[in-house]
C-alpha positions in Angstrom: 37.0 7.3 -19.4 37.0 10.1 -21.9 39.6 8.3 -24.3 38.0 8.6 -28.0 40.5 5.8 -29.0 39.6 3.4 -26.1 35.9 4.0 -27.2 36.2 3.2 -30.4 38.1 0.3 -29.9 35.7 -1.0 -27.2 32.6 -0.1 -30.1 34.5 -1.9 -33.1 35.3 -5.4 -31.0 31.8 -4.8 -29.9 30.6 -4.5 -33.7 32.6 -7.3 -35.3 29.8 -9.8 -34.5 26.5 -7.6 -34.2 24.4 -10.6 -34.1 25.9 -11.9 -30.9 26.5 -8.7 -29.6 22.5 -7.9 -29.8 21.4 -11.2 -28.5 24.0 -10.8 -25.3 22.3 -7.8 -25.2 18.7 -8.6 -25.1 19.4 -11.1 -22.3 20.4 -7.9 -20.1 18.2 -6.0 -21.7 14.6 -8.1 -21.2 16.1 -9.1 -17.3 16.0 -5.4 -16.3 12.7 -4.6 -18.3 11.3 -8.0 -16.3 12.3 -6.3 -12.8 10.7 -2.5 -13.6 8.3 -3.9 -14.5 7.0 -6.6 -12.0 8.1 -3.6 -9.7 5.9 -1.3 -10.8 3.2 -3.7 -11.3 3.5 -4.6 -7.3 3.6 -0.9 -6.4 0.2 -0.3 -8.0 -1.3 -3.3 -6.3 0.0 -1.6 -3.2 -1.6 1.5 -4.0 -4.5 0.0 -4.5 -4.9 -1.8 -1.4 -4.2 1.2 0.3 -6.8 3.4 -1.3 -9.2 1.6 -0.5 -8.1 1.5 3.3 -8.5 5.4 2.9 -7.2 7.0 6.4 -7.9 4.3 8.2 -6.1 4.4 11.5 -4.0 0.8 10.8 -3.3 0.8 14.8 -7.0 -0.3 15.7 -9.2 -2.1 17.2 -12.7 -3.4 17.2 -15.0 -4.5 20.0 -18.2 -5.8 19.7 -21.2 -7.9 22.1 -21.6 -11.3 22.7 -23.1 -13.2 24.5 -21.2 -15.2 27.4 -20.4 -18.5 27.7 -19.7 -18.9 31.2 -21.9 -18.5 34.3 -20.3 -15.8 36.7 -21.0 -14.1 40.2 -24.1 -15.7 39.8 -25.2 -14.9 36.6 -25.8 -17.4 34.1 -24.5 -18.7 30.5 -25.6 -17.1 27.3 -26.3 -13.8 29.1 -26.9 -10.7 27.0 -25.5 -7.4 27.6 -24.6 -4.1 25.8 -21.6 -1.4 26.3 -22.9 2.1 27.5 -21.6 5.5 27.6 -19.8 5.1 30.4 -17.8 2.2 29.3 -16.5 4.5 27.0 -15.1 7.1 29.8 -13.7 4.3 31.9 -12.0 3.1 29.1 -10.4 6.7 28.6 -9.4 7.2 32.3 -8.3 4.2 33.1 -6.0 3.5 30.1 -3.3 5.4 29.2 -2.2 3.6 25.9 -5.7 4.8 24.3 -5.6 7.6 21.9 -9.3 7.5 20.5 -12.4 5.1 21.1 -15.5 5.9 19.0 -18.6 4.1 19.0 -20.0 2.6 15.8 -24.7 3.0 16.3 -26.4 2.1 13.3 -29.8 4.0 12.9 -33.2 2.1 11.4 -32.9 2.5 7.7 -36.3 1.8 6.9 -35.7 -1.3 5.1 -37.3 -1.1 1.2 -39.3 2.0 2.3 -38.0 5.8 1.9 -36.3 7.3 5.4 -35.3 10.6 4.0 -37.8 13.4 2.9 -37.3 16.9 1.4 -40.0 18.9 -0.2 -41.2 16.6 -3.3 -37.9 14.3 -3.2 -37.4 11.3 -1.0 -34.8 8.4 -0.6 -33.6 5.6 1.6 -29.6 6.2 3.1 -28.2 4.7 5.4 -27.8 6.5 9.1 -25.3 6.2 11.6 -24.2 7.5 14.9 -21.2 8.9 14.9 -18.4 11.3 17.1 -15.8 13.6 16.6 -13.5 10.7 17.6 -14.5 8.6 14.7 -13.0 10.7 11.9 -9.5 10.1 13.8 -10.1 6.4 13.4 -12.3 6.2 10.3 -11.4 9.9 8.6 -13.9 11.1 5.9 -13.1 14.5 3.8 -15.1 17.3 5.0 -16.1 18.9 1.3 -18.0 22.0 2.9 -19.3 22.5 6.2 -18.0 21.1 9.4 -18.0 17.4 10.8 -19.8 16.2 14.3 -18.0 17.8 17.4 -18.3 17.4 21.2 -20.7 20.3 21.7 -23.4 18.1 19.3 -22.7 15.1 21.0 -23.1 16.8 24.4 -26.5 18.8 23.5 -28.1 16.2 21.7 -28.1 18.2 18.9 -30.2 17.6 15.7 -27.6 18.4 13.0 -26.3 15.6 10.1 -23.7 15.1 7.7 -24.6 13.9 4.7 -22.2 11.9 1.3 -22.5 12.5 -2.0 -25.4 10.8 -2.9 -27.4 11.6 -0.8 -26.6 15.4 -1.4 -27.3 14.2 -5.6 -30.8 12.5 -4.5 -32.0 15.4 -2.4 -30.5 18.4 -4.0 -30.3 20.0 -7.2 -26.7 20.2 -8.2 -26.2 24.2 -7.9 -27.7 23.8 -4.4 -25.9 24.6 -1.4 -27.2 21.7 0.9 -25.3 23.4 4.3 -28.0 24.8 6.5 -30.8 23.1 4.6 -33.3 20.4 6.3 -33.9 17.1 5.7 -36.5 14.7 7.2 -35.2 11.9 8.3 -37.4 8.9 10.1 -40.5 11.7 10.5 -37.8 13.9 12.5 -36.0 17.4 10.9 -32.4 17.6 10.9 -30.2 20.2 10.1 -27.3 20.0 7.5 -24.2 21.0 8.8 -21.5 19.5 6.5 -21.0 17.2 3.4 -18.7 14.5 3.7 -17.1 12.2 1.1 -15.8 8.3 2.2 -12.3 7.7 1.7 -13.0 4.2 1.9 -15.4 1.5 2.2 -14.3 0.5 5.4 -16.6 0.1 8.8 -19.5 1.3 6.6 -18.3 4.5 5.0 -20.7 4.4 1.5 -21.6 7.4 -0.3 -25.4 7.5 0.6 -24.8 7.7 4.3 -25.9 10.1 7.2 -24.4 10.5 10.2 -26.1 12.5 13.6 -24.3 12.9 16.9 -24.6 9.2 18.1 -25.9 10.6 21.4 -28.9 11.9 19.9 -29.1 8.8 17.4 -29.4 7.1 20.9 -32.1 9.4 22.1 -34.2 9.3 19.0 -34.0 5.7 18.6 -34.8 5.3 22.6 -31.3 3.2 22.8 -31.1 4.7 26.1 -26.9 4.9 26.2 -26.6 1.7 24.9 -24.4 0.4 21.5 -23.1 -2.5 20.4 -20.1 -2.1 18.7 -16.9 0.6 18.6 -13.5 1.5 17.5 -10.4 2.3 19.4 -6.8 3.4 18.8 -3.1 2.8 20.1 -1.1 6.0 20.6 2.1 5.9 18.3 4.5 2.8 19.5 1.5 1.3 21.5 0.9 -2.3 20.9 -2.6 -2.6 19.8 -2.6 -6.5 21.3 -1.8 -4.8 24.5 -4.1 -2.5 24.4 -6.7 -5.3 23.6 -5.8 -7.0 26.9 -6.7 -4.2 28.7 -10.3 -3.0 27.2 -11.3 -6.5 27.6 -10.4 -6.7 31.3 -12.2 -3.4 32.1 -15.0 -4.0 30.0 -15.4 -7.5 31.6 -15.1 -6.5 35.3 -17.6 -3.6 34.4 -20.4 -6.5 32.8 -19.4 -8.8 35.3 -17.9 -11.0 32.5 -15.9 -14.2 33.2 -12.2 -13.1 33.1 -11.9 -16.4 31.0 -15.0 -16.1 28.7 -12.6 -14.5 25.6 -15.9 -15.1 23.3 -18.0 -13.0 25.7 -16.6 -10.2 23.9 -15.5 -10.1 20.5 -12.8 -8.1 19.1 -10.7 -7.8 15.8 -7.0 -6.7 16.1 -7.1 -4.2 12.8 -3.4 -3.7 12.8 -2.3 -7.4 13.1 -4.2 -7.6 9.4 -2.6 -4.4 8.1 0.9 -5.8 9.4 0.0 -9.5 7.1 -1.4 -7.0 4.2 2.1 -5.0 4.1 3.9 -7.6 5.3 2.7 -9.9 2.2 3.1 -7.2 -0.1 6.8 -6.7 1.3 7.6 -10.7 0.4 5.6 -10.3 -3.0 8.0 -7.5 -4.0 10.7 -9.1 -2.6 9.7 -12.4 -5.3 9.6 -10.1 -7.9 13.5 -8.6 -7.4 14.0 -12.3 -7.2 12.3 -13.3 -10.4 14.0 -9.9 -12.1 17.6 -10.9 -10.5 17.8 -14.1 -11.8 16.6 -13.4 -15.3 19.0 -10.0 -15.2 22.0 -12.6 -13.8 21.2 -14.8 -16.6 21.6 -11.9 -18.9 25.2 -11.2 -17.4 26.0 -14.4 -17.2 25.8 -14.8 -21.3 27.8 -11.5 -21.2 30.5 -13.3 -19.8 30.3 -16.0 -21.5 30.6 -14.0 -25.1 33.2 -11.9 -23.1 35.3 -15.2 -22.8 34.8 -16.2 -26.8 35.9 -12.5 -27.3 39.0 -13.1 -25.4 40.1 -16.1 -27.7 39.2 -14.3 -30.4 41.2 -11.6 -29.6 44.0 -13.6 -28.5 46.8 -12.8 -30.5 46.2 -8.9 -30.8 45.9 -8.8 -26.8 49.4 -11.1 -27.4 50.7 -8.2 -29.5 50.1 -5.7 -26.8 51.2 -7.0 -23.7 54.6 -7.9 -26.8 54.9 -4.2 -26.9 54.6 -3.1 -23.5 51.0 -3.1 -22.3 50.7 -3.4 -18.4 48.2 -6.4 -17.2 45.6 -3.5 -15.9 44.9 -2.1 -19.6 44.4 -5.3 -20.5 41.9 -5.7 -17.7 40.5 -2.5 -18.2 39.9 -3.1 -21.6 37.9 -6.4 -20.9 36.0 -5.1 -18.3 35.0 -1.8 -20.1 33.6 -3.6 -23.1 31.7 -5.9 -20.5 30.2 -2.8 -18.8 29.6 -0.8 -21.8 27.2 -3.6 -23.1 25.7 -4.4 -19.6 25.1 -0.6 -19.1 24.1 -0.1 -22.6 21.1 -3.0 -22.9 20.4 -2.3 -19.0 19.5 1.5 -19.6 17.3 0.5 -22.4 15.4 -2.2 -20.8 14.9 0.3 -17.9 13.9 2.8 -20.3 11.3 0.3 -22.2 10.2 -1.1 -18.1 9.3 2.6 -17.3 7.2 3.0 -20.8 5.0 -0.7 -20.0 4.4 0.6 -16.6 3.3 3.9 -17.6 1.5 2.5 -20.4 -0.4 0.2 -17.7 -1.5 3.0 -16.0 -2.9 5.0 -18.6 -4.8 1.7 -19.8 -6.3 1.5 -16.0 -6.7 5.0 -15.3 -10.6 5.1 -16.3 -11.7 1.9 -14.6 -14.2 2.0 -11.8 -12.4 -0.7 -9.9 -9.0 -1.1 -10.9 -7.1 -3.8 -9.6 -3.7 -1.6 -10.4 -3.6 1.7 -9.0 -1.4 4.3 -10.4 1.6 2.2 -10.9 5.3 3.7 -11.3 8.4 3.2 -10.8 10.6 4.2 -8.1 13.2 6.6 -8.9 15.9 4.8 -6.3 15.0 1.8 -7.9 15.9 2.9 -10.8 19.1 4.0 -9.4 19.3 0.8 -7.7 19.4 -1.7 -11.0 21.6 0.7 -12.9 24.2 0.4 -10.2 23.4 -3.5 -10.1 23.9 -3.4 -13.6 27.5 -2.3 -13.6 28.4 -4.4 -10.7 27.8 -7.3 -12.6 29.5 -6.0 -15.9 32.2 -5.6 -14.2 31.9 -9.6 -13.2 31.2 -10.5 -16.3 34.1 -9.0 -17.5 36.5 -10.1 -14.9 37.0 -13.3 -15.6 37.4 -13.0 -18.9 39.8 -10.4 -18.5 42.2 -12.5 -15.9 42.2 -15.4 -18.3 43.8 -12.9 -21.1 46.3 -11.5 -18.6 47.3 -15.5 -17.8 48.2 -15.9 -21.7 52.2 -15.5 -22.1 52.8 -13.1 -25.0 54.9 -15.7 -26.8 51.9 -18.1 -26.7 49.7 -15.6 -27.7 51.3 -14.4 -31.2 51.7 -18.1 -31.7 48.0 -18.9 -31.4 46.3 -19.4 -34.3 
């Protein structure tokens, strides 16, 4: 390894045709740039999918009303009905797979008009009803203040959280909006924290209000009715079982059909996450497919120029197995010079792969909706190709190298 002689030897047979040598090379070279880079490239359209998923609990649920379909205990088809409060709690006691449920109440927005009032400055956000439970499912991040909690829920009290907009609209910007009142739908409520959406998801937007959905109810005389809510798997809980069950409790409790699936819609959250990841798992495993075979190509014209080398070199490899040379320096000697340029292009096309995807991300940093998010490259991956690299120099150069320990020595000074 640390012979200067063998070195310089490998160097000069290297040198004595630089134009093949480079173009060998570039093969290597451009099928390991290819790879980082389509790598890198997929891990920033991962990153973006998942930012703008946020927090979101990926082992939920969603349940919402409709109406039935079949005529039960009397009742008939095409009834209406709503979930209540209590729904909720039998839902808790009664399964033990359930980490959170949170209901999901939208408040009257006032269509085109102004909702929200504060001395001369007015706007129209959006309100919802929301729960301590809710920011386990759906997280937001709490910039100052605190979030809804069980005591508000439970004492109907009137206290809001409010985004970023809103807070912009309704506030000058050295303003400290915690503990300040807004007028919301002719009623005062009291600011107790400013949130900021992680995501877009379930109708997290940046000019929204949230109350305590009990007193959302109470306001907006929904008695402790809602339509719509969310609900979690513990860890290594299947959501689709925990699916089965809501819907049987919540249809013997509404005196639902146990048959009438469309009675009660529901959307298995994690079954989409699992095709999301899953499909971004087969896309990355395309693209080390796509690099492989351009990379293989690469190594397989180092072996072929490894072979034309060989009967180049004939008659001096002749000259020193003549003189004593054992088979495995002979090998050796093959398969270094095979690795040396393998390794050689390979580290510079990684090097080159790491620049474009860096480069990328720099050009996309400033976009409001990039569709490639922060894009890198992963360190083991790196590690990864570089060792994929040598294995195949050291193919390249093998066969090459048995077919100059097969030449006889005699035959070998002879060849001309």
């Amino acid at each position: 390894m640390f012979d200067l002689d063998k070195w310089q030897e490998i160097t000069a047979a290297l040198k004595k045709n630089k134009l093949r040598t480079i173009l060998t090379g570039l093969g290597v070279m451009f099928g390991i740039l290819i790879l980082v880079t389509l790598l890198g490239i997929g891990r920033g359209f991962q990153n973006n999918i998942q930012s703008s998923l946020g927090n979101f609990a990926t082992n939920s649920t969603v349940f919402w009303v409709e109406r039935t379909t079949k005529a039960y205990k009397g009742l008939p088809r095409n009834r209406f009905y709503q979930f209540t409060n209590d729904d909720l709690l039998a839902l808790k006691k009664n399964i033990p797979e359930l980490e959170h449920i949170a209901p999901d109440i939208n408040g009257w927005s006032g269509g085109a008009t102004h909702n929200t009032f504060r001395k001369e400055k007015k706007g129209n956000f959006r309100i919802k009803g929301t729960s301590p439970e809710m920011n386990m499912v759906n997280p937001v991040e709490v910039i100052s203040g605190r979030f809804i909690n069980e005591n508000d829920l439970k004492e109907f009290r009137k206290v809001i959280t409010i985004g970023p907009r809103v807070k912009e609209l309704m506030f000058e910007e050295d303003e400290d909006p915690i503990g300040q009142y807004l007028k919301v739908n002719g009623i005062f409520f009291k600011i107790i924290g400013e949130i900021k959406p992680l995501s877009n998801n379930m109708g997290n937007r940046d000019d929204i209000i949230q109350l305590p959905y009990t007193t959302l109810q109470q306001l907006y005389n929904y008695g402790d009715k809602f339509y719509v809510f969310l609900a979690t798997a513990k860890v290594g809980e299947s959501v689709a079982e925990l699916e089965d069950k809501i819907f049987e409790i919540l249809a013997r409790r509404h005196s639902i059909h146990p048959e009438d699936t469309q009675a009660i819609g529901h959307f298995n959250i994690a079954k989409i996450f699992n095709k999301i990841f899953g499909l971004f798992n087969s896309i990355g495993f395309l693209f080390w497919v796509i690099g492989f075979g351009v990379l293989i190509t690469g190594v397989i014209g180092v072996s072929n120029i490894m072979h034309v080398v060989v009967k180049e070199r004939t008659k001096e490899l002749g000259i020193k197995r003549a003189i004593g040379a054992k088979p495995a320096l002979v090998v050796g000697q093959i398969i270094n010079e095979s690795v040396f340029l393998t390794t050689f292009a390979g580290f510079w096309g990684l090097v080159l792969g790491v620049v474009i995807v860096e480069l990328i991300g720099k050009a996309t940093e400033g976009s409001p909706n990039p569709q490639i998010l922060n894009p890198y490259v992963d360190i083991n991956v790196a590690f990864i190709a570089l060792g994929v690299l040598i294995f195949f120099g050291v193919l390249a150069g093998l066969l090459p190298a048995q077919r100059a320990i097969r030449i006889k020595p005699v035959d070998a000074l002879r060849y001309e």
